[in-house]
Wavefront OBJ file of the C-alpha trace (Angstrom):
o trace
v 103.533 80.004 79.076
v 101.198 79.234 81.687
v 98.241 76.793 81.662
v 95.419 79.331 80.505
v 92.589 77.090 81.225
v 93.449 75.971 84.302
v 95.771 78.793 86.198
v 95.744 82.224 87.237
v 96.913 84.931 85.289
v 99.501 86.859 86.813
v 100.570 90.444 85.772
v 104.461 88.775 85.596
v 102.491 86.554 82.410
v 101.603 89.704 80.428
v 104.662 91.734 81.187
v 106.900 88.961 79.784
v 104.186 89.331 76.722
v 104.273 92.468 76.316
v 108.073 92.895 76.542
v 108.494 90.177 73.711
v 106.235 91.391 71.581
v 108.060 94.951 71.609
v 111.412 93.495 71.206
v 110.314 91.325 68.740
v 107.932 92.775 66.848
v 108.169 96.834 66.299
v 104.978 96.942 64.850
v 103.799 96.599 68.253
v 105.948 99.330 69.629
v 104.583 101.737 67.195
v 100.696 101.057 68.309
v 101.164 101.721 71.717
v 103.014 105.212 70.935
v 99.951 105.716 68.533
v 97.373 105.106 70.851
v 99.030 107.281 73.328
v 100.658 110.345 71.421
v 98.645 109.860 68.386
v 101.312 109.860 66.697
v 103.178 106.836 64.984
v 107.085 107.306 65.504
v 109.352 106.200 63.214
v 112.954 104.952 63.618
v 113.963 102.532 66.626
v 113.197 102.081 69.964
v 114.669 100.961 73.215
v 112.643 98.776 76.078
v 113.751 97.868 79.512
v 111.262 96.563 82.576
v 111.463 96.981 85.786
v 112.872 100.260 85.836
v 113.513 102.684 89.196
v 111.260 105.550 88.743
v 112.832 109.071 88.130
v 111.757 109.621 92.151
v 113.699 106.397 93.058
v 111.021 105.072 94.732
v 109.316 102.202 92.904
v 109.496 100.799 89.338
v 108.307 101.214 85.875
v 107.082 97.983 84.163
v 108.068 98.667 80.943
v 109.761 101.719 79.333
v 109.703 102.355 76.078
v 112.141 104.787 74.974
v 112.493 106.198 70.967
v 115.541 107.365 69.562
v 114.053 110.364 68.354
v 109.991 109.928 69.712
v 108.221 109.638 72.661
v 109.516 107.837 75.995
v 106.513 105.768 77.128
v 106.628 104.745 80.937
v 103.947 101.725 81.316
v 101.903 100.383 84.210
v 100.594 97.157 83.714
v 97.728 96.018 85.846
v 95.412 92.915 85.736
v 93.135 93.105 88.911
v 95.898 94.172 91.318
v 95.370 97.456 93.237
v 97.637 100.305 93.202
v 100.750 99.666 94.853
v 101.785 102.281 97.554
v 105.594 102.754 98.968
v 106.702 102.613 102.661
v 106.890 106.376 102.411
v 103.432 106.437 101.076
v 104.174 107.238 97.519
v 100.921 105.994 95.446
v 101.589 104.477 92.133
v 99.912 106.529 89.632
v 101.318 109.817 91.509
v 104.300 107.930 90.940
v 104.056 108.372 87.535
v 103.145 111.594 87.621
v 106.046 112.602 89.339
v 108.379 110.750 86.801
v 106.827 112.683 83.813
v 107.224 115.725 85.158
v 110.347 115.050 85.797
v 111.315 113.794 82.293
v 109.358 116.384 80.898
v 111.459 118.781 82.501
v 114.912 117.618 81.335
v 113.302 117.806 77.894
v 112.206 114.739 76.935
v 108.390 113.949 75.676
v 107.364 111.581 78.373
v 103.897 109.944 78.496
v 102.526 107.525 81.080
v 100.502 104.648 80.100
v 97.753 102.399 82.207
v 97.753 99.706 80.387
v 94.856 97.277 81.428
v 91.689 95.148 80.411
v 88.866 97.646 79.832
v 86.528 96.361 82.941
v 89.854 97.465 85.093
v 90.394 100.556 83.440
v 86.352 102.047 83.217
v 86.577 101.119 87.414
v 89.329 102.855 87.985
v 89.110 106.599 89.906
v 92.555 106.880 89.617
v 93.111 105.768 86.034
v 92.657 109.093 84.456
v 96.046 110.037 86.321
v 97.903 108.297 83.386
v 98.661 110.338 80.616
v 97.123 107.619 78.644
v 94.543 104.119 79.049
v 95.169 101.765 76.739
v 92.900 98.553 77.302
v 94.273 95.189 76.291
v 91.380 94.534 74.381
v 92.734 97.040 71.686
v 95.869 94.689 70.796
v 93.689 92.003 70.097
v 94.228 92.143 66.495
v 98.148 92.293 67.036
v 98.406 88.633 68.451
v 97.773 85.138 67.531
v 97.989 81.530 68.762
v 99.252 81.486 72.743
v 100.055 85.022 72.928
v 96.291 85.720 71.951
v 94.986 82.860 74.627
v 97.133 84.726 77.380
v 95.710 88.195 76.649
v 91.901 86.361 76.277
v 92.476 84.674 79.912
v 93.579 87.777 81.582
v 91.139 90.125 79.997
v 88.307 87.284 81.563
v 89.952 87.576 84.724
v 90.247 91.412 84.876
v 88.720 92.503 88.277
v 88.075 96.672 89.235
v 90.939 97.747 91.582
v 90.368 98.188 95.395
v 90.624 101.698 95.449
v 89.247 102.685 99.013
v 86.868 105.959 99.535
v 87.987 107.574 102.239
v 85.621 108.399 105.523
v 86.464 111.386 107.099
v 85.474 110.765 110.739
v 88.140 107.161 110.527
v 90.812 109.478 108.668
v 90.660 111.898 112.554
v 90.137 109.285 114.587
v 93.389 107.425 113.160
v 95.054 110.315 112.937
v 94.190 111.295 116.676
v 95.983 107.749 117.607
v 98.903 108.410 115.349
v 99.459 111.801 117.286
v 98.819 110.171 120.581
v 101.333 107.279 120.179
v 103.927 109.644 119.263
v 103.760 112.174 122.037
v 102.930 109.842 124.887
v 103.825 106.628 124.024
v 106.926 106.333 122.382
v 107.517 103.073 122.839
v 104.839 102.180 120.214
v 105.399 103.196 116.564
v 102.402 102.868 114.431
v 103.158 101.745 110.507
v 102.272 104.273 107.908
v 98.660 103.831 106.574
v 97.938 101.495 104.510
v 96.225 103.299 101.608
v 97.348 106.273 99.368
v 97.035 109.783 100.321
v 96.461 108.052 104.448
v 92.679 107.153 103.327
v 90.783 105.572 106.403
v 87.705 103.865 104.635
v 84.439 103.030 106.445
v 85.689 99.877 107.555
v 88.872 100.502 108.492
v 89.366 99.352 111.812
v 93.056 98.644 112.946
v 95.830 100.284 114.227
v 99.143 98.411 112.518
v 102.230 98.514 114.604
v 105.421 98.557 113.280
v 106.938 95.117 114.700
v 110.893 96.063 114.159
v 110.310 99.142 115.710
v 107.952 98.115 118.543
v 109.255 94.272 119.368
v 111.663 92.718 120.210
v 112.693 90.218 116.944
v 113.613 86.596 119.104
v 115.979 83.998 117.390
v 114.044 81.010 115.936
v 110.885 82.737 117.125
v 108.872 83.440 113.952
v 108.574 87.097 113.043
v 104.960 88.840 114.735
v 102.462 90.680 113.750
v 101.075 93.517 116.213
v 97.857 95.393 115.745
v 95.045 96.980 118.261
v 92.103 96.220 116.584
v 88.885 98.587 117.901
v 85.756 96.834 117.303
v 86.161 92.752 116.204
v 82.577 91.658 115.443
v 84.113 88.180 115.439
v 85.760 87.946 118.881
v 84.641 88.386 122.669
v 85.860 92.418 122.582
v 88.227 94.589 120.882
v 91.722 93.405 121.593
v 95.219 94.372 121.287
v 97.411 91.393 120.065
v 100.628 90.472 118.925
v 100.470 87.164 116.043
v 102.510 84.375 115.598
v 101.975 83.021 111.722
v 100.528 79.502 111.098
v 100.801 78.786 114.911
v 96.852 78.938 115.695
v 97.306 75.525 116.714
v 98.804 76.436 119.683
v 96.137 78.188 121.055
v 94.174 75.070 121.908
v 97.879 72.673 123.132
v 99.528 75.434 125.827
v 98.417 76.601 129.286
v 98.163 80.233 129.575
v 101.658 80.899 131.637
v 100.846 83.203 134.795
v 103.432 85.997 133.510
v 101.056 86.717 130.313
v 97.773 86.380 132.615
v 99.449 88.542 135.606
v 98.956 91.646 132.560
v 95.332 90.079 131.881
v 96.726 88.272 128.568
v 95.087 84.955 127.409
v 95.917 82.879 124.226
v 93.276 82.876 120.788
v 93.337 81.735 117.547
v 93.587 85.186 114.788
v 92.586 83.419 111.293
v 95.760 80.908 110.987
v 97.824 82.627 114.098
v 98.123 82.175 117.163
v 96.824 85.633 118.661
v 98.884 86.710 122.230
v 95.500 88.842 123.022
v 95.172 91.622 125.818
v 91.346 92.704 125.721
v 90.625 96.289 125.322
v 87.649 99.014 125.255
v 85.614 99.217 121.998
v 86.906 102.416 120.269
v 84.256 104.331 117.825
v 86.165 105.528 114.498
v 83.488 108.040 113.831
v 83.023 109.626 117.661
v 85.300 112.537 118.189
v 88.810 110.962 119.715
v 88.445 113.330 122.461
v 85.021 111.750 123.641
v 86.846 108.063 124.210
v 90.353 109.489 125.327
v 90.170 107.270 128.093
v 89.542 104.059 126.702
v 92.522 105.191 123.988
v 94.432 105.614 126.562
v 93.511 102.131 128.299
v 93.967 100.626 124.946
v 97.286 101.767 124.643
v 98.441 100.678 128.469
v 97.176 97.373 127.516
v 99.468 97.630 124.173
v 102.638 98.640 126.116
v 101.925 95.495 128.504
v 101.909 93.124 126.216
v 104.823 94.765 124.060
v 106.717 94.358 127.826
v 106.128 91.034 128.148
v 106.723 89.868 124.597
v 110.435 91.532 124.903
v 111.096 89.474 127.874
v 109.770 86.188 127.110
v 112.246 84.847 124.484
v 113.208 81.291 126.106
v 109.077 80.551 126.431
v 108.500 81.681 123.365
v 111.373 79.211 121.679
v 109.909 76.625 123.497
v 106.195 77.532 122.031
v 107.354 77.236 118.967
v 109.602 74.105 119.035
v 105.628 72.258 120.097
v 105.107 72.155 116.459
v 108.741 71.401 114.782
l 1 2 3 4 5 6 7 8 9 10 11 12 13 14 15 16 17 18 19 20 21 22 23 24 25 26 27 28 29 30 31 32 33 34 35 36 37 38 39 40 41 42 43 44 45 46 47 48 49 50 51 52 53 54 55 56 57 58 59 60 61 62 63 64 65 66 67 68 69 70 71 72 73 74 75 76 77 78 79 80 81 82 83 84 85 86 87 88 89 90 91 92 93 94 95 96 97 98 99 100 101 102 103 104 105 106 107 108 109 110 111 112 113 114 115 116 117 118 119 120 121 122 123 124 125 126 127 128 129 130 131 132 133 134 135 136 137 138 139 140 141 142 143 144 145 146 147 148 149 150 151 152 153 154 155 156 157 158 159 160 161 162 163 164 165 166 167 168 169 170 171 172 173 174 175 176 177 178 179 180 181 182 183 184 185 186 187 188 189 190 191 192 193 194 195 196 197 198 199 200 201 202 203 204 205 206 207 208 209 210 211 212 213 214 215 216 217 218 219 220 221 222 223 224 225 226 227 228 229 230 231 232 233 234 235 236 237 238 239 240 241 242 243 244 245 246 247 248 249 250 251 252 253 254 255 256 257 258 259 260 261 262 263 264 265 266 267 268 269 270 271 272 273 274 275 276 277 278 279 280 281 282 283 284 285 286 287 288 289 290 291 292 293 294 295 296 297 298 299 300 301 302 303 304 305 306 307 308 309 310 311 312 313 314 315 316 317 318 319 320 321 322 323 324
């Protein structure tokens, strides 16, 4: 049990809560299928966490399955925002998609957000559960530390990031995405990073996909590689590749002539050190067609510094060894 007054709750701390209190106590069980069938089954009841979705991609948290009831397929969330797959499968349409597939083998599947109230009321996406049950409602159920655990994380509840999507950022990135496929090959741009490919007001960056687009040096640390398009804190928008926790660097090595000869230069990115290539300021809500150019002298810049990245292994050992 973790120290309530002093540490974070973590949505690992009530699913080992919840899962006890259903094996243990059936009770328990039988208000959750309540509150979401309205309906109290009898007889016994099955629960398992972490189970593969009916999909196969992602997991359930908790199932709870009745011998002769409902099957109850639970997503428990603290503050956390919706999780979305590498193939861009968003959770709750997750869940949706595992219903319906239950549903149509037979069985009386129900899916269940089950979150403080605060998390749930702030939620657009909530009311893609079957059902919402808000901790707050199995107050009465608990006692002692399992009580103090459910108080601390109910406090702590935060509403989801759930981004609203801008249409002119959702072409724009889109226009890139095209771009980088039919012309530059080379590059391959990760999947978006929100559900459904939203591009919110702020959404900047184009995220490359490093095992796909770099080279992946022994006992170099693994990169990062983005082309950001306007940086309000830096000199100009910039295409860079990142070493983690290295930023110290930045200020201890010479810029070596083979990364200046493509008009590189060395910066610190937050706590990386930032292999930066400047690059025109690109407008996500001008039509792409207006700035092809500077795309296009964005993504020159990009396959430069991917070149020289690939062929700098030994230098970039030696980088790295500065701060063994």
């Amino acid at each position: 049990m973790p120290e309530i007054s002093r540490n974070r709750v973590y949505e690992r701390d009530t699913d080992s809560l919840f899962l006890r209190l259903l094996r243990d106590r059936p009770d328990v069980g039988g208000s959750l299928a309540e509150m979401t069938t309205a309906n109290r089954p009898v007889g016994t009841f099955e629960v398992k966490s972490q189970v593969r979705h009916a999909t196969g991609t992602g997991s359930v948290d908790i199932v709870v399955r009745y011998r002769d009831g409902p099957l109850l397929l639970i997503e428990n969330k603290i503050d956390a925002a919706y999780s979305i797959t590498r193939e861009g499968h968003g959770q709750p349409q997750r869940y949706q998609k595992s219903v319906m597939a239950f549903r149509a083998a037979g069985v009386d599947a129900h899916s269940v957000l089950l979150a403080p109230a605060r998390y749930l009321a702030s939620s657009r996406l909530a009311d893609l559960f079957n059902a919402r049950i808000p901790y707050e409602s199995l107050r009465t159920l608990m006692e002692g530390k399992d009580r103090t655990l459910l108080e601390a994380a109910i406090l702590q509840a935060q509403a989801p990031y759930e981004p609203l999507a801008n249409m002119g950022a959702g072409e724009f990135f889109a226009g890139i995405r095209q771009l980088i496929v039919e012309r530059y090959p080379d590059l391959v741009m990760k999947r978006d990073p929100n559900d459904g490919g939203i591009r919110p007001d702020a959404s900047r960056t184009v995220y490359f996909d490093v095992p796909r687009t770099l080279r992946l040096h022994q006992k170099v640390p693994r990169p990062r590689m983005s082309l950001q398009c306007w940086d309000s804190a830096a000199r100009s928008a910039s295409v860079k590749i990142m070493l983690p926790n290295r930023a110290v660097l930045a200020s201890r090595l010479a810029v070596p002539q083979s990364l200046a000869d493509v008009g590189g230069y060395l910066r610190t990115a937050n706590r990386s050190l930032g292999i930066t290539i400047d690059t025109p300021r690109l407008d996500t809500q001008k039509p792409f067609f207006e700035q092809a150019d500077d795309i296009g002298e964005a993504m020159e810049a990009a396959l430069r510094l991917q070149s020289w990245w690939n062929g700098n292994s030994e230098l970039l050992r030696q980088w790295d060894s500065i701060i063994l």
